[in-house]
C-alpha positions in Angstrom: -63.6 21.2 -39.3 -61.8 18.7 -41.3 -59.5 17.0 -39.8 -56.6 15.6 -42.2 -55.9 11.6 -42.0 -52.5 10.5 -41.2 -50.0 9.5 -43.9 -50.0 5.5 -44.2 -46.4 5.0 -43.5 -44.7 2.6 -45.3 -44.4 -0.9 -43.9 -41.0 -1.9 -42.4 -39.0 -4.4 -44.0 -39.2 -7.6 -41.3 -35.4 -7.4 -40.7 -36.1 -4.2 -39.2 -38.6 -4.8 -37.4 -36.5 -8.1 -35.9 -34.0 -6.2 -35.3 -35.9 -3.5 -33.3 -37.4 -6.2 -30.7 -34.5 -7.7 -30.5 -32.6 -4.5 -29.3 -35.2 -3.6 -26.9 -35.3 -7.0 -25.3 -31.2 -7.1 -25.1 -31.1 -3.3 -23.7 -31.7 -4.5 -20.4 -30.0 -7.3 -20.4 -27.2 -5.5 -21.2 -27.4 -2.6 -19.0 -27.7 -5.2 -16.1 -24.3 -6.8 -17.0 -22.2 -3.4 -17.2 -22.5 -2.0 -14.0 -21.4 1.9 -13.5 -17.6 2.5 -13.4 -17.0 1.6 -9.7 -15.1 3.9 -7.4 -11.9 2.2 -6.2 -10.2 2.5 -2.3 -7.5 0.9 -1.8 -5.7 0.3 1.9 -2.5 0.6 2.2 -1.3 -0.4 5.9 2.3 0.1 6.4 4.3 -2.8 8.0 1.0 -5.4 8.9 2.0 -9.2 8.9 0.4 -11.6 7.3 -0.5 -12.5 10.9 -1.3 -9.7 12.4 -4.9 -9.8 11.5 -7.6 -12.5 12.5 -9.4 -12.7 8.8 -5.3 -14.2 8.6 -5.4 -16.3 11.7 -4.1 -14.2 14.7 -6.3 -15.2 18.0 -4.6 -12.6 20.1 -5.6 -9.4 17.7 -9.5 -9.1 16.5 -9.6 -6.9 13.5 -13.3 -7.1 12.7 -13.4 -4.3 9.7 -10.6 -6.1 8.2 -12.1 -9.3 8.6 -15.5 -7.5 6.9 -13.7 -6.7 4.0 -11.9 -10.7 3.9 -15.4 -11.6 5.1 -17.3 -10.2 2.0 -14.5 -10.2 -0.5 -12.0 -12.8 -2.1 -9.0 -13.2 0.6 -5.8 -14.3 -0.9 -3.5 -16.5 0.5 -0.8 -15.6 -2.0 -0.9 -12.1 -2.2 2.3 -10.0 -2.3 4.1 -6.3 -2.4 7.1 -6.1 -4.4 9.4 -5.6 -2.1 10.3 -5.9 1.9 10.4 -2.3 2.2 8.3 0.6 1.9 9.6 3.1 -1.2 10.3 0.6 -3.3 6.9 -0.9 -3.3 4.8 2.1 -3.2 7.0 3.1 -6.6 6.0 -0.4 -8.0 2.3 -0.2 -7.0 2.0 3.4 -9.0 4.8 2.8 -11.5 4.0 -1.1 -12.6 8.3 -1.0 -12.3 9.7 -3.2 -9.9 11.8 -0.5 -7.7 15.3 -2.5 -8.4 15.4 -1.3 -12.0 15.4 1.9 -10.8 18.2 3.6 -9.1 17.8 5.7 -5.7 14.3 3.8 -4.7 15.7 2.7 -1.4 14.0 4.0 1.7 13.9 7.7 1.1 14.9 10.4 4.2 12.5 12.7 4.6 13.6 15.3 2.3 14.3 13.1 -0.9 13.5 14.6 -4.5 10.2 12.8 -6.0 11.5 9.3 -7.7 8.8 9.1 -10.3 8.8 11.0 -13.1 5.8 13.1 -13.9 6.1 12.3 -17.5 5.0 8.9 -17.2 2.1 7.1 -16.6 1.4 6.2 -13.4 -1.6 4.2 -11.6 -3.9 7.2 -10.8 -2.7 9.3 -13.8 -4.7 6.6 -16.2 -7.5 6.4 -13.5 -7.4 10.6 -14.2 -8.1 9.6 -18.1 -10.6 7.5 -17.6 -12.8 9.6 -15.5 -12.2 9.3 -12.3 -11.7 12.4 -9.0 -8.3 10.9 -7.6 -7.1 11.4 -4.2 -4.1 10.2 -1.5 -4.3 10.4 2.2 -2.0 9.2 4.1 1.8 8.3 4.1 3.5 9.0 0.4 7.3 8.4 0.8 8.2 8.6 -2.6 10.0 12.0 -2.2 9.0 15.7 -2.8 9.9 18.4 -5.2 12.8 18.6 -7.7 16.8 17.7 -7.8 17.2 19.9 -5.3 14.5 18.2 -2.7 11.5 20.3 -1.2 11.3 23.5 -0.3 8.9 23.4 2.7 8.1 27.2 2.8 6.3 27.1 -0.3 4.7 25.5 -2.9 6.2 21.8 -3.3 6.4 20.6 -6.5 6.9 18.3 -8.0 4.8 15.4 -5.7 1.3 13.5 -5.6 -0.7 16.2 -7.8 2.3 16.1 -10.2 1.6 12.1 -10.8 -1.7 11.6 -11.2 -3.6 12.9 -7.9 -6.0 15.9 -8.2 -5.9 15.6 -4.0 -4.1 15.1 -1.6 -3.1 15.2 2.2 0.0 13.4 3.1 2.8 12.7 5.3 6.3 13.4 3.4 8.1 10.0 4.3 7.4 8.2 7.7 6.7 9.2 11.6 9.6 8.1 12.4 11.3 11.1 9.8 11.3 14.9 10.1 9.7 16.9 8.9 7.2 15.9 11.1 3.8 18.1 9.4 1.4 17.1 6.7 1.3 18.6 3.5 -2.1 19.6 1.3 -1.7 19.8 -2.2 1.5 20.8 -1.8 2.0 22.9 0.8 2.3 22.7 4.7 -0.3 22.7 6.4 -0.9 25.3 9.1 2.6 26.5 8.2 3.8 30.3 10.1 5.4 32.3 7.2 7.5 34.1 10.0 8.8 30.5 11.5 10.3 28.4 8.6 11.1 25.2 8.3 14.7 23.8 8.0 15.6 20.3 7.4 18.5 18.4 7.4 19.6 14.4 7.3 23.4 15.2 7.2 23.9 17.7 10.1 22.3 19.8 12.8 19.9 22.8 12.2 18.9 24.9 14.7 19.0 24.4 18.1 16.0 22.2 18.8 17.1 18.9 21.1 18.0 15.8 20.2 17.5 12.3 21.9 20.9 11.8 21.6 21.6 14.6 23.5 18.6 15.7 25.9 17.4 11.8 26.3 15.3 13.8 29.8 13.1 15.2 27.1 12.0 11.9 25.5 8.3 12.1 27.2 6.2 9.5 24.4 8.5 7.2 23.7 12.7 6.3 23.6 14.9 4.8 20.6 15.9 1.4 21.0 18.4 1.8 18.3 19.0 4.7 15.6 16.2 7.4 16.4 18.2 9.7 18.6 18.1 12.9 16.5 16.0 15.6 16.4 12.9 15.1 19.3 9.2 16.6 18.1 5.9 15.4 20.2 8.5 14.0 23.0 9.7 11.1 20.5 13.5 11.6 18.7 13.2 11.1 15.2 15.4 10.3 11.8 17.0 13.7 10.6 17.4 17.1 12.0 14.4 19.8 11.9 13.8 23.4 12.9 10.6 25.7 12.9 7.3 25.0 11.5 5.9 25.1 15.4 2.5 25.7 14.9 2.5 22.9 11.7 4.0 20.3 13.7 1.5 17.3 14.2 1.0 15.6 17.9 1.5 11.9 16.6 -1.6 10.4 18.8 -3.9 12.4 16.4 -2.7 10.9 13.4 -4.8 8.1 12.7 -7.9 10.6 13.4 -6.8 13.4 11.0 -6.0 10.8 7.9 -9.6 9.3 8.6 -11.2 12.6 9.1 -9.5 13.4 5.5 -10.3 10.4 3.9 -14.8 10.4 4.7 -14.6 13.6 3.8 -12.9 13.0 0.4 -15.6 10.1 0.0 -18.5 12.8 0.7 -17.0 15.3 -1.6 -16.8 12.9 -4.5 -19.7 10.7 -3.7 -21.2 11.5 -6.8 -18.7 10.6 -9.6 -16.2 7.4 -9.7 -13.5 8.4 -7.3 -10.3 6.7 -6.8 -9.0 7.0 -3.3 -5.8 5.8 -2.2 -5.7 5.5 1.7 -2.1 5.2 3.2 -2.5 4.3 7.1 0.7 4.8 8.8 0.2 2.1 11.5 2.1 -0.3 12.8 5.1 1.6 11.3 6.6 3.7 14.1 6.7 5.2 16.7 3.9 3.7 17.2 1.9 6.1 19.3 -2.1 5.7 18.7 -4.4 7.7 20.4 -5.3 7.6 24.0 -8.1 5.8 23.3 -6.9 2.8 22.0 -3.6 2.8 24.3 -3.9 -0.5 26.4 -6.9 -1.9 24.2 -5.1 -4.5 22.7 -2.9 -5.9 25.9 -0.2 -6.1 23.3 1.6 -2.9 23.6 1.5 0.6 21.4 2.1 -2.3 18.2 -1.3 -3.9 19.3 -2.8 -1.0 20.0 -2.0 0.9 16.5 -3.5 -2.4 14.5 -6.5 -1.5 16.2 -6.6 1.9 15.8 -6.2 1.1 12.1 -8.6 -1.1 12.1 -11.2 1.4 13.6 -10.6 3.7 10.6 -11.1 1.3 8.4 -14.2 0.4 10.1 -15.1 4.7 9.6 -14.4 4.8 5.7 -16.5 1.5 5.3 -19.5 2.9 7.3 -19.2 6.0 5.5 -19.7 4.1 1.9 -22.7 1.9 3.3 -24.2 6.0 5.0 -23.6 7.3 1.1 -25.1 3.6 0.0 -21.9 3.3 -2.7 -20.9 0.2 -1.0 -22.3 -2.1 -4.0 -20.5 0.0 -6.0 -17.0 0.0 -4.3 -13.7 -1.7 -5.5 -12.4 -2.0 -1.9 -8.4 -3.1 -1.8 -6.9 -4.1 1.7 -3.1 -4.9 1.6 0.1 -3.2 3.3 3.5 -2.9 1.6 5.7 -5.1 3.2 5.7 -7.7 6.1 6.1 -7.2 10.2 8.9 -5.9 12.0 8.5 -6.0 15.6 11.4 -4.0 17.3 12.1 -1.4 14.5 13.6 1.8 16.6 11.4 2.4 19.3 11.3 1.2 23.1 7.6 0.4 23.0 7.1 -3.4 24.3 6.4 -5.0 20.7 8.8 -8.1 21.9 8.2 -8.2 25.2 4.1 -8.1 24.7 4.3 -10.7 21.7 3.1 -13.7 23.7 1.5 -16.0 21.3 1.0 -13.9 18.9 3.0 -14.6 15.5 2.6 -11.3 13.4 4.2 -13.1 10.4 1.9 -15.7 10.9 3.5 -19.6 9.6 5.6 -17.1 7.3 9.5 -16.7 8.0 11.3 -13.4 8.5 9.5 -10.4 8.3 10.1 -6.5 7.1 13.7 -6.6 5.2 13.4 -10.2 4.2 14.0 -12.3 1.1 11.9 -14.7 3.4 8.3 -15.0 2.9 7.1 -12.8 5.3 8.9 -10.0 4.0 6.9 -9.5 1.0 3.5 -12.1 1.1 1.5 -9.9 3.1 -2.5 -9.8 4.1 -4.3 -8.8 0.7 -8.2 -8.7 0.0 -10.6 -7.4 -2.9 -14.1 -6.6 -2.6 -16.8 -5.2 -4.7 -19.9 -6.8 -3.3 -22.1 -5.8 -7.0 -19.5 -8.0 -9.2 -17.5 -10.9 -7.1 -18.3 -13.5 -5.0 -16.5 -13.9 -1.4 -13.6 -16.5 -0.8 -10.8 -17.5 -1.0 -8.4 -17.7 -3.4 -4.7 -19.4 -3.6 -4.1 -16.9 -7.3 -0.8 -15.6 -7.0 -1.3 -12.1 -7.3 1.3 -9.2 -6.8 0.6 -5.3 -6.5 2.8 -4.5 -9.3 -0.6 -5.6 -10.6 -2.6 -3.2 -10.0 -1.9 -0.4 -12.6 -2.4 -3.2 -15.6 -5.5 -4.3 -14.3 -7.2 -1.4 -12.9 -6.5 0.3 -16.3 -8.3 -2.5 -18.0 -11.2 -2.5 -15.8 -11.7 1.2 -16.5 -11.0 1.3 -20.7 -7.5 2.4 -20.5 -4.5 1.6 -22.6 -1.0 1.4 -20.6 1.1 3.6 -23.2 3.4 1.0 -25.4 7.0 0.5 -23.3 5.6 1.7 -19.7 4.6 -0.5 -16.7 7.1 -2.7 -18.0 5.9 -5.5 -15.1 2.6 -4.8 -14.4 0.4 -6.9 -16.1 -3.7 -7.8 -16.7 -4.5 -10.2 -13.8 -8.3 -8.5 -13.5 -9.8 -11.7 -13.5 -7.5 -12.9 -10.5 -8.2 -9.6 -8.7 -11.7 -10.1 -9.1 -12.0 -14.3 -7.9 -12.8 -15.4 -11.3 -9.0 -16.9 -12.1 -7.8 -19.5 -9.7 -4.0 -19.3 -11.1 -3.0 -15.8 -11.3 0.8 -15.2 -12.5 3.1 -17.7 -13.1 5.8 -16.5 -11.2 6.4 -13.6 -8.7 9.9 -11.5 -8.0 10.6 -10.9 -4.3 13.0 -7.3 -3.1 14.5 -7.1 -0.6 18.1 -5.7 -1.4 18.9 -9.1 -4.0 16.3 -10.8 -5.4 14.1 -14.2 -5.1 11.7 -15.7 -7.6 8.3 -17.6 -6.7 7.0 -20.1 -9.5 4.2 -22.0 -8.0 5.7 -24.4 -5.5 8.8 -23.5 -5.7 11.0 -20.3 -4.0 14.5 -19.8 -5.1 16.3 -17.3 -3.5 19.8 -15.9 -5.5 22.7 -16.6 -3.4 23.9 -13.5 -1.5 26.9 -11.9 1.2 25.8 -10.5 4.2 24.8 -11.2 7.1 22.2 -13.4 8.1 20.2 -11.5 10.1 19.4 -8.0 11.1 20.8 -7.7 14.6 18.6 -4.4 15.6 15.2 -6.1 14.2 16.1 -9.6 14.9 14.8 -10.4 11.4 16.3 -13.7 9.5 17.4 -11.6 5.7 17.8 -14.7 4.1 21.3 -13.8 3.1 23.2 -17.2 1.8 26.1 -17.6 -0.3 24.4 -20.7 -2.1 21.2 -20.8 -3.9 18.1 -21.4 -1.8 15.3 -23.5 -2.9 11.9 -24.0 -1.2 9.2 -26.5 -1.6 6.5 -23.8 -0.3 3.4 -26.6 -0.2 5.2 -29.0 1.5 7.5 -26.4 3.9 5.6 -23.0 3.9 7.7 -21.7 6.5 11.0 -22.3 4.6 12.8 -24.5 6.7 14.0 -26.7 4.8 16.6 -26.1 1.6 16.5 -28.5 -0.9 18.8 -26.9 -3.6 21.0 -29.7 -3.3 18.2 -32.5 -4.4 17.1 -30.4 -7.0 19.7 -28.5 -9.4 17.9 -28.8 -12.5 15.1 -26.6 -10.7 17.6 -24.3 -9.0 19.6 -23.3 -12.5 15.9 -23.2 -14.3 14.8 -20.5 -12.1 17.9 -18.4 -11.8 17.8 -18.9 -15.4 14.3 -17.2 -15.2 15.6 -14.6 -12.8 18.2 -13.8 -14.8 16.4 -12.9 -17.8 13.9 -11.0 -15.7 16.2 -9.1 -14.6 17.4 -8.2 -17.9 
């Protein structure tokens, strides 16, 4: 047998052949420096201080899976929502929009339309586009359905899955707000077709009790003030509901069944970038954890919940170092506004307070212009790309939509987000500075730049009587030296006009 010789090939031309090594000695260079598309979680609590955890400085409440994630992420000192309340910064977080420019993005009753509009781009809408499985759990409060609000018999629509989430299992509004059930992907869960539900914020429906009206009945926990309408689980709630029996949920179970939802949307989706967006309700009230943490923290139902919070935290970390996709994980811990103590509910938050400080050297709290009302706790970790800290970048979470988008290729569509902006490298440790300048809700406005806090003179009273907060509420311009005074107690307007007219200046034009 003759066996034919190869064809001499023709020699390469030496660029070629440079360039061929070359690419074979950068491929893995390269391939090292672009990790995989990281899944994203991001922790919402609703209503924490920026004391109310130890990675903060609280010596009275231990929140080790908190502290993990301050612990092996960048923990910033200067992190804030957008507003003192809860709608209006959820809206911003998802919208890039600060909530003021937007009419009727108050704090919603429970059976508000849906405030975003489904036409436009929202945070996990471009995380959709770029690949990733997204998912809520947990508290929305951005309203349900069309103009003429949810119909809870059926399919809801418009909501979450209408904006950007493929999943999800949520609570309508707040605990505190009928209709007290939790809806999956639009529709009530556990719901009897034979036993509507019937909801109302205006006037009675039904004949179920009120705490106004049948205060024997009020078994879990009594209104301090407000919170005397229709009672569900033995608490009297915000609103008037009737049927959905065998959907309602026992509050003390609540912390379980969100962390139950949220592993198992981790499992589900371990094997493709997820984005999950995890919406604890605690410390909001009624603040009513399960037995098991009740008298753990020696500081009342409001210690107790923290705890609670922070043991589901503790679950959906453990469940990403079990499915080893911590390395891998963009973990974000913040809540959406600052700490109210007394906020409806007879449940010893005052009496129980001791040394504990759950705004921390802040002032005011929850509804406040005041620091406390809107710099909150706020931490990033994703252990494969940053190294843990701490940084002083000013950093807001009207943020997030910009940067997030940039991290995973996407473009925010010309004209939308109008205030979110790029501050990745912040986010991620490797920019000290962050923004400029901050704007701070809570009914008027106030403007941080650097140093400096100005807060836009105002009418109304001082403080709010029923949460003993300070509002912040002046008519003449405030101005704070925050690295001299963090706690605002001293207003040097007077001493400084050139800096008080420059800022509103700045505000103004904001604004517009």
């Amino acid at each position: 047998m003759i066996v034919p010789r190869p064809r001499a090939q023709a020699p390469r031309p030496i660029f070629q052949v440079v360039c061929l090594l070359a690419a074979l000695w950068l491929a893995p260079l390269a391939h090292a420096q672009t990790p995989p598309r990281p899944n994203i979680v991001l922790i919402y609590m609703d209503d924490l201080g920026y004391g109310d955890t130890s990675a903060y400085g609280s010596t009275t409440i231990r929140t080790p899976n908190m502290d993990r994630i301050a612990r092996e992420g960048v923990r910033f000192t200067s992190g804030y929502a957008t507003s003192a309340t809860c709608t209006p910064s959820r809206f911003s977080l998802l919208t890039g929009k600060y909530a003021w420019r937007q009419q009727g993005t108050g704090v919603l009753p429970g059976n508000a339309s849906l405030i975003i509009d489904p036409a436009r781009p929202t945070l996990p809408s471009l995380l959709q586009k770029a690949g990733y499985r997204t998912g809520i759990v947990g508290k929305w409060h951005l309203g349900l359905g069309g103009p003429a609000g949810p119909d809870w018999n059926s399919r809801i629509t418009p909501g979450p899955n209408e904006i950007g989430f493929a999943y999800s299992f949520i609570m309508a509004a707040t605990g505190d707000r009928v209709p007290t059930v939790y809806v999956e992907n639009g529709r009530v869960v556990g719901l009897d077709p034979t036993d509507p539900i019937r909801v109302d914020y205006e006037k009675p429906v039904g004949d179920w009790p009120t705490g106004k009206a049948n205060p024997e009945l009020l078994t879990t926990q009594r209104p301090s003030h407000g919170h005397d309408q229709t009672i569900v689980n033995g608490v009297s709630r915000i609103g008037y509901m009737t049927g959905g029996k065998a959907a309602l949920w026992r509050d003390q179970d609540m912390g379980d069944t969100f962390t139950r939802k949220a592993i198992s949307y981790i499992e589900q989706h371990q094997r493709e970038p997820f984005f999950l967006f995890f919406a604890t309700h605690e410390p909001h009230v009624p603040r009513v954890p399960h037995e098991r943490f009740a008298g753990t923290s020696g500081m009342g139902p409001r210690g107790d919940a923290i705890l609670q919070a922070d043991w589901s935290i503790g679950q959906v970390l453990e469940t990403l170092d079990r499915l080893k996709l911590t390395d891998n994980t963009l973990v974000i811990f913040t809540s959406d506004n600052g700490p109210v103590v007394d906020d409806g509910y007879v449940d010893q938050a005052v009496e129980k307070l001791g040394a504990h400080r759950p705004a921390g050297p802040l002032r005011g709290g929850k509804y406040s212009r005041f620091e406390a009302g809107t710099r909150v706790p706020f931490v990033v970790r994703w252990p494969s790309r940053m190294k843990p800290g701490v940084s002083q970048a000013l950093v807001s979470q009207v943020d997030l939509l910009a940067s997030l988008a940039a991290l995973t290729g996407q473009a925010v569509p010309s004209g939308e987000a109008p205030d979110s902006r790029n501050q990745l490298a912040a986010l991620l440790g490797e920019d000290a500075t962050g923004r400029d300048h901050v704007v701070e809700h809570a009914g008027a406005l106030a403007l941080r730049e650097g140093r400096w806090k100005y807060i836009e003179p105002t009418r109304g009273p001082r403080m709010s009587v029923p949460t003993n907060t300070e509002l912040a509420n002046d008519p003449s311009p405030q101005l704070y030296d925050l690295e001299r005074d963090l706690g605002e107690t001293t207003n040097v307007a007077a001493t400084h006009p050139e800096i008080v007219k420059a800022m509103a200046d700045r505000l103004a034009a904001i604004r517009r």
